[in-house]
C-alpha positions in Angstrom: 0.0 0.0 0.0 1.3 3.6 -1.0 2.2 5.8 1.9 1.8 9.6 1.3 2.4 12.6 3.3 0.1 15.5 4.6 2.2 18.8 5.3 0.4 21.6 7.4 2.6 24.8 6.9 2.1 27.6 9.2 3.6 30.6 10.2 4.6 29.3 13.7 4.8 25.7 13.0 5.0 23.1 10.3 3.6 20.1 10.8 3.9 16.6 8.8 2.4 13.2 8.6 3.0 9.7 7.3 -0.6 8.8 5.8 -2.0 5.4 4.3 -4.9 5.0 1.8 -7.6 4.6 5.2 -6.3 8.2 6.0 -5.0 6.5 9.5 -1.5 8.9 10.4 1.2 6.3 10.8 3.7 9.0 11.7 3.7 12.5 12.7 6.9 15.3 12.7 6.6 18.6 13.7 9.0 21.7 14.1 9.2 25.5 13.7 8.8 27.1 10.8 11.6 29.4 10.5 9.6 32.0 8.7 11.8 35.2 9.6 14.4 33.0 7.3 12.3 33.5 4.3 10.8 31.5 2.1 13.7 28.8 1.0 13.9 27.7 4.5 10.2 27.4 4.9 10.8 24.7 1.6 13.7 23.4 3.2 11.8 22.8 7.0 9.1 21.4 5.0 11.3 18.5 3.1 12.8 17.8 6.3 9.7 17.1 7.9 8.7 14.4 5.3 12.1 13.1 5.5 11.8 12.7 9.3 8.8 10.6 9.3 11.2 8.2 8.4 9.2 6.0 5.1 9.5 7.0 1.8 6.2 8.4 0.2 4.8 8.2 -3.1 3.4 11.9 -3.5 2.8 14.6 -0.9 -0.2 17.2 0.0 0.5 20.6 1.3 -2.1 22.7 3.3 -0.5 26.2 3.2 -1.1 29.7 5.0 -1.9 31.9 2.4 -3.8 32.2 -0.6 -3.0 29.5 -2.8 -3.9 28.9 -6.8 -4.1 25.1 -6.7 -3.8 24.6 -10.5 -0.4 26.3 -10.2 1.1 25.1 -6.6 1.8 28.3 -6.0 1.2 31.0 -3.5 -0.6 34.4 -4.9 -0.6 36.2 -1.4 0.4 35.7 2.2 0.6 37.4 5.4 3.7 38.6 7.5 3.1 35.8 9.5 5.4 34.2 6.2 7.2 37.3 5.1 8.1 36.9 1.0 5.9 33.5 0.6 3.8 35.4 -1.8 5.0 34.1 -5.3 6.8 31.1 -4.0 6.0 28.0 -6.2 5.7 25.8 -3.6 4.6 23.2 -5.8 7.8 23.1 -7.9 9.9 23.6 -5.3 8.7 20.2 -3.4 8.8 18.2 -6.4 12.1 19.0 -7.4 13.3 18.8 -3.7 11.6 15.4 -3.2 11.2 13.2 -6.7 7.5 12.6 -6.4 4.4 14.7 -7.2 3.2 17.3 -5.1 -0.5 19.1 -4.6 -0.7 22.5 -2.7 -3.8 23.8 -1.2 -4.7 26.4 1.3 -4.7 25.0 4.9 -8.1 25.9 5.6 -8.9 24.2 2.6 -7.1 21.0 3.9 -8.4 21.0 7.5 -12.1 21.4 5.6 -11.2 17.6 3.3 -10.2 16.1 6.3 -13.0 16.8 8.5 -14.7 16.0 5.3 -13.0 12.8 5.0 -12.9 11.3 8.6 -14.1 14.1 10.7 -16.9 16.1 11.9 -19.0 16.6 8.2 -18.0 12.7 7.1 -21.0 12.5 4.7 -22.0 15.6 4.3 -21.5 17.2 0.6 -22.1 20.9 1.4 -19.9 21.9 4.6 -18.8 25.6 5.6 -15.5 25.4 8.0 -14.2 28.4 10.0 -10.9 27.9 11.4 -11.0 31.0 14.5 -7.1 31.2 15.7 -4.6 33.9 14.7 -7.1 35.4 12.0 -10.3 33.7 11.1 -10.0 31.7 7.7 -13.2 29.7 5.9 -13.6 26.8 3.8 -16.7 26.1 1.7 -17.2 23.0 0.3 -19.7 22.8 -2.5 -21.0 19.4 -3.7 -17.7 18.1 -1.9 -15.1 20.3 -3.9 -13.8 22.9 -2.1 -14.3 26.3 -3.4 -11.9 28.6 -4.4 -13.7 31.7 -6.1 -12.6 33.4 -9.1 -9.2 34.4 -7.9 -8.4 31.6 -5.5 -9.6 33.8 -2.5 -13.3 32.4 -1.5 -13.1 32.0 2.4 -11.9 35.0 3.6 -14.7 34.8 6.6 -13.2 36.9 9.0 -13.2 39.7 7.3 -17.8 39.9 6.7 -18.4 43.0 8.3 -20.6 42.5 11.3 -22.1 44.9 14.3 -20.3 43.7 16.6 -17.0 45.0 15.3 -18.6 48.1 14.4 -15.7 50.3 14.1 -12.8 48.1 15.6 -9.7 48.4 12.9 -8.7 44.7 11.3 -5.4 43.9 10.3 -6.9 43.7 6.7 -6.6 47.4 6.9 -10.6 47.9 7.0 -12.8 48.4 10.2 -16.1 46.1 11.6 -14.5 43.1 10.7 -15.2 40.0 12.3 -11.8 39.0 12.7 -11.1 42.5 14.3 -12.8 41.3 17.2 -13.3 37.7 17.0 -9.7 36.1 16.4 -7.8 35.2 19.0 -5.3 38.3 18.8 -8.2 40.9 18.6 -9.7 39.1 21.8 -6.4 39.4 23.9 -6.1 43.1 22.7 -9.7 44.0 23.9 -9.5 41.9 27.2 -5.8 44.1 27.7 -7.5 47.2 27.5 -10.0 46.2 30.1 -9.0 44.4 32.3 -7.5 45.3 35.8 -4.9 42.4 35.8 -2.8 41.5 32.1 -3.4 37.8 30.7 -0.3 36.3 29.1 -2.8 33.8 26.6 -6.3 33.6 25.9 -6.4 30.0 27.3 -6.1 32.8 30.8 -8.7 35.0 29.4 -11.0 31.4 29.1 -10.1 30.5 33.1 -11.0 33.5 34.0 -14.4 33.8 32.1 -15.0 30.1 33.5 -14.1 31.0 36.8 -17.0 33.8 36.6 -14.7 36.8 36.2 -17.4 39.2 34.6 -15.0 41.0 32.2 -13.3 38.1 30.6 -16.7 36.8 29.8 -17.7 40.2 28.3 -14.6 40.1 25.6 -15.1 36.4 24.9 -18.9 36.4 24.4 -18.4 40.0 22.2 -16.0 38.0 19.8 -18.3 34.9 19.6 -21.1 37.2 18.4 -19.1 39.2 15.9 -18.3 35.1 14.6 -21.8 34.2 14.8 -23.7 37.0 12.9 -20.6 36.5 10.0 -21.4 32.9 10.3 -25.4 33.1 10.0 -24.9 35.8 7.2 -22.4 33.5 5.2 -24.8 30.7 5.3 -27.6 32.6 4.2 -25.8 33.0 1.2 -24.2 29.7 0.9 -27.0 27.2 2.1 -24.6 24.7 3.6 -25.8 21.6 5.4 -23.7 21.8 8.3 -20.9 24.5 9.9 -17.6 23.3 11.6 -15.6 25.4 14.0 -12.3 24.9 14.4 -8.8 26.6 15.8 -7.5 27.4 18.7 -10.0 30.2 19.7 -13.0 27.4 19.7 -11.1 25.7 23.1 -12.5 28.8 25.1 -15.6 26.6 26.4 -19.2 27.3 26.9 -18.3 31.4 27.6 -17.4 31.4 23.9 -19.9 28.7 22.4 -23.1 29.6 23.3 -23.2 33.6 22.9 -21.9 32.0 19.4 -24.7 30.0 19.0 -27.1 32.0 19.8 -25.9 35.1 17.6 -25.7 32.2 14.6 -29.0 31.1 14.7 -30.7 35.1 15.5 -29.3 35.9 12.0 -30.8 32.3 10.0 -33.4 32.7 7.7 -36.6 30.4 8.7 -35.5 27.6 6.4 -31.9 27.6 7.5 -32.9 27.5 11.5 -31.6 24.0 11.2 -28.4 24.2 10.0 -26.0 22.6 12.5 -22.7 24.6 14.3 -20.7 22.2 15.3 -16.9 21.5 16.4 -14.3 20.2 14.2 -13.2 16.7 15.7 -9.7 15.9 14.0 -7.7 18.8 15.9 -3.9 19.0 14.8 -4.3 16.4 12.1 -7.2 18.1 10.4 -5.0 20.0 8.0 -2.5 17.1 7.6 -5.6 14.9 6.8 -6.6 16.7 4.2 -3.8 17.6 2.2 -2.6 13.9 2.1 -6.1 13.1 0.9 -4.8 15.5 -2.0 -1.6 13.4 -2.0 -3.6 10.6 -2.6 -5.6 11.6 -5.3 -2.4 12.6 -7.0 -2.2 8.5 -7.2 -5.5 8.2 -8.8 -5.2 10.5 -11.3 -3.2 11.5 -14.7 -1.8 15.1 -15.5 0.1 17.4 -13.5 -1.0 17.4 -9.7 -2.2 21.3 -10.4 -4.5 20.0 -12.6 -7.9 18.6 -10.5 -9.4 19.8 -7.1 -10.0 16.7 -4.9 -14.1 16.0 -3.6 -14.0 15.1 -0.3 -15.5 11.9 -0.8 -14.8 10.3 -3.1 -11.9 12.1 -4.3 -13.4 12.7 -8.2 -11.0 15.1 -10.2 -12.7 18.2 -11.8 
């Protein structure tokens, strides 16, 4: 049986994993990503990370920060969290490094094919995933293929203006944002301001709010609803039949969950007042998951790797 790898890159972390056909991770290696290096030593952490997992694979997935064209394998735009990945051909670049074929996807793309796959929406066709951590990234899958938009930058769900960030600045450079508010860098920011005694992480600011400190559950329930009323206008829109939430922001317990509930469903059409919210269930490996379900379907299919987008199913080419 072929063995393939899933690569989650980051701008903290990079994260690999040995993967069989089942989707069962055999392996797993993880180290920083030495972003402040630039781009070549983001590649080069990368191949190291397959090559520590200690098989040989027969083609490799990557679930990238940034935006990512998937027919090219390359990266159109990035944050500084990955200063100068923008225009790296990350595709190219793996390939050359490691002999087999490579696909390259966005990472909120990934985690959304492998909750897809194995996870949370298993069976379900038409899935909207919002991944809430250092900004607040979104996946929609559409009859099971993930969809990209006209210029590869559909799920951009933090930044739907909402009333609850009415007026707070977002690093995008605009203001009302849900991300200004919601992600887990605009809630330590607010909670600063406020409080009488500094928190040094939001999983703090969480204790606090669960230990019935009034103010910590002010800031966490403000950026749940900004989330929600994004996520109940998005699927107004979209029609999905289930939302996953996912990242590091949705471990702030019940403080954070149900003001986001309930500020999700307030903003449903009737029809829609069914539509599930839900947490994501593969954690870490979500991303990892998905991309070496790309791997795989590089396998199954002729033509360059660039060349198809993966349902999460089934995995039919386009």
């Amino acid at each position: 049986m072929s063995l393939v790898a899933g690569i989650d890159i980051g701008g903290t972390k990079t994260a690999a994993g040995l993967v069989d056909a089942n989707g069962t991770v055999l392996a797993r290696h993880r180290l920083p990503t030495p972003a402040a290096d630039g781009p070549a030593a983001v590649v080069a952490a990368a191949v190291r990370a397959v090559r520590e997992l200690g098989e040989p694979v027969a083609a490799v997935g990557v679930g990238s920060a940034g935006v990512i064209d998937p027919v090219a394998g390359r990266i159109v735009s990035a944050t500084d969290a990955l200063p100068g990945w923008a225009g790296t051909a990350l595709r190219r670049e793996l390939e050359d490094a490691l002999g087999v074929p490579v696909a390259v996807e966005n990472d909120v793309h990934a985690h959304a094919l492998g909750e897809a796959w194995l996870g949370a929406a298993a069976g379900h066709r038409h899935v909207l995933l919002v991944a809430v951590g250092t900004g607040i990234g979104g996946s929609l899958l559409i009859d099971g293929r993930v969809h990209h938009g006209a210029r590869s930058v559909a799920g951009h769900a933090g930044h739907v203006p909402v009333p609850s960030a009415a007026g707070a600045p977002c690093t995008c450079g605009g203001t009302g944002h849900a991300e200004a508010v919601g992600s887990g860098p605009g809630l330590l920011a607010a909670y600063a301001k406020s409080a009488t005694a500094p928190a040094s992480s939001l999983a703090e600011v969480a204790a606090r709010a669960a230990g019935g400190e009034e103010q910590a559950r002010r800031i966490l329930a403000r950026g749940a609803r900004a989330l929600g009323e994004a996520l109940g206008g998005i699927v107004n829109m979209t029609d999905p039949e289930l939302v996953l939430v996912g990242g590091g922001v949705s471990h702030c317990g019940p403080e954070w969950w149900e003001p986001l509930q309930e500020a999700f469903t307030a903003e449903l059409l009737p029809p829609l007042k069914d539509v599930e919210l839900r947490p994501c269930a593969l954690g870490g490996d979500a991303a990892v998951v998905g991309a070496a379900r790309l791997a795989l379907e590089v396998l199954r299919t002729t033509g360059t790797p660039g060349d198809r987008e993966v349902q999460a199913d089934e995995g039919v080419p386009r």
